[in-house]
C-alpha positions as CSV (number, residue, x, y, z in Angstrom):
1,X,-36.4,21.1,5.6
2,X,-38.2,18.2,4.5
3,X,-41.0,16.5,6.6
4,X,-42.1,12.9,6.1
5,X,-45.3,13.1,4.8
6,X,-48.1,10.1,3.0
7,X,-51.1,10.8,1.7
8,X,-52.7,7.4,1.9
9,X,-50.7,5.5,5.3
10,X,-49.9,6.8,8.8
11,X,-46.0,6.4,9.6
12,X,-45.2,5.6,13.0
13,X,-43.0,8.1,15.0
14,X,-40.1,5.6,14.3
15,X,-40.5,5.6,10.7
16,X,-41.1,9.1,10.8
17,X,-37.4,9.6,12.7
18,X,-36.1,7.1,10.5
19,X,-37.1,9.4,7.5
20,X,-36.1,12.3,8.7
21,X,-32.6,10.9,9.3
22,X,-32.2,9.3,5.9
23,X,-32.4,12.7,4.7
24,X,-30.4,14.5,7.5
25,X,-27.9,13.3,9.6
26,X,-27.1,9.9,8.3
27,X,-26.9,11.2,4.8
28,X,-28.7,8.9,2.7
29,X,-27.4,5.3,4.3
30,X,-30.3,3.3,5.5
31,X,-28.0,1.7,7.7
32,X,-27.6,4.5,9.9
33,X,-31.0,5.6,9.7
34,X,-32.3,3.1,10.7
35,X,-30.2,3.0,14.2
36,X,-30.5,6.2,15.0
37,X,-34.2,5.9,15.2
38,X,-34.3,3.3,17.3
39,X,-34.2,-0.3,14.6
40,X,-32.2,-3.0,15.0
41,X,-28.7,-2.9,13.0
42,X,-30.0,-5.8,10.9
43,X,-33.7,-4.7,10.0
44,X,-33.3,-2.0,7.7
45,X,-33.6,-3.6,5.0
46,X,-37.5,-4.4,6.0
47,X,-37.5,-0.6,6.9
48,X,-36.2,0.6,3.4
49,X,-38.6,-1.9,1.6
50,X,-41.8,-0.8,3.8
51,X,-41.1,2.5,3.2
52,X,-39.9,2.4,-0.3
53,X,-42.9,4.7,-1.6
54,X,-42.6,7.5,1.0
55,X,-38.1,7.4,0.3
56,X,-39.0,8.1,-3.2
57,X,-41.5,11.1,-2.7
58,X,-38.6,12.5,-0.2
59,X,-35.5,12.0,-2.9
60,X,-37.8,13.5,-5.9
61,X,-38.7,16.5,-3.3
62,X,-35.5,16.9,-2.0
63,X,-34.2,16.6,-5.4
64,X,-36.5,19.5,-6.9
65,X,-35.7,22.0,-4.3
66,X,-32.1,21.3,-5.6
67,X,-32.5,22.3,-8.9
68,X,-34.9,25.4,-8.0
69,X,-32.4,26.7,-5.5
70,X,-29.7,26.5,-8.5
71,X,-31.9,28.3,-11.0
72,X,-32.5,30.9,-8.5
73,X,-28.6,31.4,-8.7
């Protein structure tokens, strides 16, 4: 499983939940996401942008365990 992690800003736990059901549960819609941890229906897409870096470390992560669990195969 995939943790939200940053190596230079602290994420609040709300960003953190937000994260970790981007990648879980609300499979990839910000939309979703972003209720379920607690945002307003129409603020995600300030969520998305202020966490634009960290959303891109977790797809290319997410994404290489992908393709190492199919070479394994």
């Amino acid at each position: 499983m995939l943790t939200p992690q940053t190596q230079n800003k602290e994420l609040s736990d709300k960003q953190k939940q937000f994260l970790k059901n981007l990648f879980g549960e609300a499979q990839g819609d910000p939309k979703t996401a972003a209720e379920l941890a607690g945002y307003s229906p129409t603020s995600y897409p300030k969520v998305v942008q202020g966490l634009k870096d960290e959303i891109i470390e977790q797809q290319s992560k997410s994404w290489i365990e992908s393709v190492l669990s199919k070479k394994k195969k």
